[in-house]
N, CA and C of each residue as an Amber inpcrd file, in Angstrom:
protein
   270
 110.1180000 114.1160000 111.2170000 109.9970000 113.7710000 109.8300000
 110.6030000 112.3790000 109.6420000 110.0490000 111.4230000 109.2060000
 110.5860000 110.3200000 108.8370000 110.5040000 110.0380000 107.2320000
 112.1690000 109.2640000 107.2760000 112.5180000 109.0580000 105.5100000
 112.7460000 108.2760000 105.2060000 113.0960000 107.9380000 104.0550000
 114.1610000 106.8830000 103.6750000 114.8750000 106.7240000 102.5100000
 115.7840000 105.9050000 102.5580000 117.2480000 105.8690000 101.5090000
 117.7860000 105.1310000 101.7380000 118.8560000 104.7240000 100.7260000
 119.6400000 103.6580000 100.9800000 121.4330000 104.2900000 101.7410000
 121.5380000 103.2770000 102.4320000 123.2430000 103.9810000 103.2420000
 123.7930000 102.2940000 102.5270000 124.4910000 102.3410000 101.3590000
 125.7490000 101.9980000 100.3790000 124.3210000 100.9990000 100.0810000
 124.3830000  99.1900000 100.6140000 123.3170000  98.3940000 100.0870000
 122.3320000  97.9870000 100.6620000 122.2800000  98.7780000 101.9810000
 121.1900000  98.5470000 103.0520000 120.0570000  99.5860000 102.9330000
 118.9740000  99.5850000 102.7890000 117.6940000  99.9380000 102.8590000
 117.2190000 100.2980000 104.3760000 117.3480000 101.8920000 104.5970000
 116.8470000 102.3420000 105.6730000 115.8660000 103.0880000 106.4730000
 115.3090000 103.4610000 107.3650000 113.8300000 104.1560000 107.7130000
 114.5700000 104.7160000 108.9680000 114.6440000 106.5780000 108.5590000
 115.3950000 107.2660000 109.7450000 114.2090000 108.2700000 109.9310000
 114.4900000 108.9130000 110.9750000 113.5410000 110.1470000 111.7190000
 114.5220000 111.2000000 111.8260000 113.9340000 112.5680000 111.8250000
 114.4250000 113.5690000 112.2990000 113.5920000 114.6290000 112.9220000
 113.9970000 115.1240000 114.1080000 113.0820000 116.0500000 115.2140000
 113.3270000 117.6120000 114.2290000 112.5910000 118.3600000 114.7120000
 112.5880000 119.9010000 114.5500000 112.6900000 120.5280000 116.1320000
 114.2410000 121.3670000 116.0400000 113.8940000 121.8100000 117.4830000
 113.1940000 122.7660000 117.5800000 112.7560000 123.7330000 116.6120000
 112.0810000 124.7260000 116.6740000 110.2650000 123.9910000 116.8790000
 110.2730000 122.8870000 116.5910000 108.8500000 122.5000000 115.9260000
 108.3710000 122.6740000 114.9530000 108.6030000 123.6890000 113.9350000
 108.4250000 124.1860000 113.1890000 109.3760000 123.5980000 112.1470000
 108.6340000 123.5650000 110.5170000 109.5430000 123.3730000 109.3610000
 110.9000000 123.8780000 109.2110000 110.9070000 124.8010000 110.0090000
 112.2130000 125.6860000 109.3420000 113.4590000 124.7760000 110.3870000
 112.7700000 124.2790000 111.0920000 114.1920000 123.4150000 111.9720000
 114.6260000 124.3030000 113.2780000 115.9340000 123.9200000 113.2470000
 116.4910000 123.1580000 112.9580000 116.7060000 121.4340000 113.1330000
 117.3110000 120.9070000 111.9990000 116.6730000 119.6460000 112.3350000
 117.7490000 118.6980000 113.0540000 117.0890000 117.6110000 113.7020000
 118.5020000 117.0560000 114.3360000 118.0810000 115.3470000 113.9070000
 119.0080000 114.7320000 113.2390000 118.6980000 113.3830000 112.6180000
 119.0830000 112.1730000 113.6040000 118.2420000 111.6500000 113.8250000
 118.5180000 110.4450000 114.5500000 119.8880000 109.4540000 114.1990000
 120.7380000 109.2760000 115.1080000 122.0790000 108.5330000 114.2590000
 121.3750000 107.0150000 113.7230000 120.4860000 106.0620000 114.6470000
 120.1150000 104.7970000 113.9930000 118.5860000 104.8810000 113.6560000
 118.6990000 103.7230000 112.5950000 117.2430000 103.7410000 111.7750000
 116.1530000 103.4070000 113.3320000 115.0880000 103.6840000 112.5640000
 113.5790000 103.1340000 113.4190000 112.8710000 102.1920000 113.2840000
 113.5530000 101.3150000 112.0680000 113.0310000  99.9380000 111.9190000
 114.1450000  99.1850000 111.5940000 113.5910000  97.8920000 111.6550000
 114.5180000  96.7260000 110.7240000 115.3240000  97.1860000 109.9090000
 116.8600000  96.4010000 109.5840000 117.3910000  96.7830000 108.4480000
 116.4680000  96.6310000 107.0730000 116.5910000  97.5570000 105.9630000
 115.6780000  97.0230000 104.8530000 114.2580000  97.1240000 104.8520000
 114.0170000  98.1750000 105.6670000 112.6800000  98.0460000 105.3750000
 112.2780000  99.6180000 105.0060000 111.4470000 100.4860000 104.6450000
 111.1510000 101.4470000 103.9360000 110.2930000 101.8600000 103.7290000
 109.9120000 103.3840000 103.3940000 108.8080000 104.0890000 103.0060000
 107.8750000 104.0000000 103.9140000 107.6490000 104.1090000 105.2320000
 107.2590000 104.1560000 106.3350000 106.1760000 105.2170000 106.3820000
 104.8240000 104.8820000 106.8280000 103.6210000 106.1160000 106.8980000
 103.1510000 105.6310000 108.2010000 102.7100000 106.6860000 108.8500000
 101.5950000 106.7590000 110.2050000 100.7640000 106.8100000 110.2410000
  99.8700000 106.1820000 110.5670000  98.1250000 106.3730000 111.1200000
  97.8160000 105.5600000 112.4110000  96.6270000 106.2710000 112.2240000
  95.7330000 105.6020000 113.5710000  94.2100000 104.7190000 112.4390000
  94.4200000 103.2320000 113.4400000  93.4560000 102.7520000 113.3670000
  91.8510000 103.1330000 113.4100000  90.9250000 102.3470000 113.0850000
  89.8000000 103.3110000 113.5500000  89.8170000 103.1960000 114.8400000
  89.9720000 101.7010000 115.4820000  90.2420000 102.4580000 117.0590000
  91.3170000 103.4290000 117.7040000  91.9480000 104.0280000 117.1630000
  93.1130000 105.3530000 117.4710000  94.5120000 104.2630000 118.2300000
  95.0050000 103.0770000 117.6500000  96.0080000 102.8540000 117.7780000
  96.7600000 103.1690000 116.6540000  98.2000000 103.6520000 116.7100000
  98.8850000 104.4260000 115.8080000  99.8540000 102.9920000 115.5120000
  99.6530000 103.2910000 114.1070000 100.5470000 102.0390000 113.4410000
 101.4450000 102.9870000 112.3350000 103.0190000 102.1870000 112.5160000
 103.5560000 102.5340000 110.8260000 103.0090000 101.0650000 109.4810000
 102.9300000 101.7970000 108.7410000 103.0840000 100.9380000 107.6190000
 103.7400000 100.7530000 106.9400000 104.6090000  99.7530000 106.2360000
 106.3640000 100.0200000 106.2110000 106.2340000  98.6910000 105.0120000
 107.4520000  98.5320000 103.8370000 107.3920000  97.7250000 102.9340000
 109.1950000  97.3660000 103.1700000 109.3350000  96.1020000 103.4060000
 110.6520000  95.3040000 102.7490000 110.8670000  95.0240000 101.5320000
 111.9740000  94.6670000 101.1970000 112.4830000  94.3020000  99.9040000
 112.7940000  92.3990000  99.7150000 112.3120000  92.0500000  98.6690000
 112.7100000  90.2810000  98.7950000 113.2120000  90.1610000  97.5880000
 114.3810000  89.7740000  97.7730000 114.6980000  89.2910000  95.8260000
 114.2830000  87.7620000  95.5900000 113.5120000  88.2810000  94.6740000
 112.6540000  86.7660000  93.9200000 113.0880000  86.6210000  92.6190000
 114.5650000  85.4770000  92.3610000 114.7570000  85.4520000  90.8520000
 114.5130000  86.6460000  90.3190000 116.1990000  87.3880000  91.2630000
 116.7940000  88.5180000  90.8070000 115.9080000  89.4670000  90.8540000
 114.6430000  89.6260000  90.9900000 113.9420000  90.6540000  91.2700000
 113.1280000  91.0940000  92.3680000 113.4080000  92.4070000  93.0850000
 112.7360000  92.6770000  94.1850000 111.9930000  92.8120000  94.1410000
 110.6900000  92.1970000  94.7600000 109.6300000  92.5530000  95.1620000
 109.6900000  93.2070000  96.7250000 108.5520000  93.9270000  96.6350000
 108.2110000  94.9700000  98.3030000 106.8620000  93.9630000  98.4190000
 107.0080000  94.0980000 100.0260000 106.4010000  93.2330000 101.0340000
 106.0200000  93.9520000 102.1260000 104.5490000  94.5430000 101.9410000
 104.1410000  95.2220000 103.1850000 103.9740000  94.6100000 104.4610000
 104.3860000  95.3920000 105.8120000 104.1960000  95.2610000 106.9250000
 103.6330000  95.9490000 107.8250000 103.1400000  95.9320000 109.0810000
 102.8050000  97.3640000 109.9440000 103.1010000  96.9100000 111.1590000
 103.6700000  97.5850000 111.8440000 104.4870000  97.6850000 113.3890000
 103.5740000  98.6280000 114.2220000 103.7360000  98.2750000 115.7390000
 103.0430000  99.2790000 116.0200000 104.0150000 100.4510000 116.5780000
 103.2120000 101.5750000 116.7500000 104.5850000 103.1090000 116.7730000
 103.6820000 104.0670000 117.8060000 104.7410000 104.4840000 118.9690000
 104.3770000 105.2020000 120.4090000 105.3490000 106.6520000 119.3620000
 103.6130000 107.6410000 120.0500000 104.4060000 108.9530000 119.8490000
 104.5120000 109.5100000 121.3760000 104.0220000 109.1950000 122.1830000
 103.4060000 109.9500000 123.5280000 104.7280000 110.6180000 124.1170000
 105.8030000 109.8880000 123.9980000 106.8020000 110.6060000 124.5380000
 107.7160000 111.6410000 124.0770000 108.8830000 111.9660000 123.5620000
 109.4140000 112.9250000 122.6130000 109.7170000 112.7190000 121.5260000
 109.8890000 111.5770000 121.3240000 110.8420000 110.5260000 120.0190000
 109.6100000 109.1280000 119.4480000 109.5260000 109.2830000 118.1630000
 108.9020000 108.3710000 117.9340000 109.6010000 106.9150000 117.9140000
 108.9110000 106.0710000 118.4710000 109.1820000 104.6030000 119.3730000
 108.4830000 103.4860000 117.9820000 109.3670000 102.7310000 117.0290000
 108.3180000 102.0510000 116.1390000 108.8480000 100.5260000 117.0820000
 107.8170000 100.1050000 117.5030000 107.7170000  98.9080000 118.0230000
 107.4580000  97.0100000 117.5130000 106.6890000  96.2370000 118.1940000
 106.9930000  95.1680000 117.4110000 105.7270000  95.2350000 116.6870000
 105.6230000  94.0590000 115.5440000 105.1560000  94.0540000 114.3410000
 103.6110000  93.7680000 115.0410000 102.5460000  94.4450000 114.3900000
 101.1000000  94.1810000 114.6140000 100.4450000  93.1160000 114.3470000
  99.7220000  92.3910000 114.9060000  99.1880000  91.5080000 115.0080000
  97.3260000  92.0140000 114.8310000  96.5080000  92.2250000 114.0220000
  95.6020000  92.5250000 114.6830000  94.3620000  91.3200000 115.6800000
């Protein structure tokens, strides 16, 4: 399951496994984020060619006001732990 929230003024994107696999858990939370500091609200897909990308938004303060700034990284599930990697280029 991947989330996000803020930890005090930093903006974060964490994961957590299910050891059961299943909803009911139990769950075990990754101690460090999976992206950049500040970046957030993180979704998965696959391209139409089946490369798996997150899609992920930063924060910019523009004369005091944040604007969000989408990005997409690319992200390995193949192994046990999801892997979000460097930023996509297409």
């Amino acid at each position: 399951m991947i989330w996000t929230s803020w930890i005090y003024d930093v903006y974060v994107q964490g994961v957590a496994y299910s050891e059961s696999g299943t909803l009911d858990g139990p769950w075990i939370q990754e101690k460090d984020p999976i992206t950049p500091l500040n970046f957030g609200h993180g979704m998965l897909f696959r391209t139409l060619e089946g490369k798996l990308l997150m899609s992920i938004h930063s924060h910019k303060s523009i004369n005091g006001r944040y604007r969000r700034i989408p990005h997409l990284f690319e992200a390995d599930l193949s192994g046990d732990k999801l892997v979000v990697g460097k930023p996509y280029v297409p």
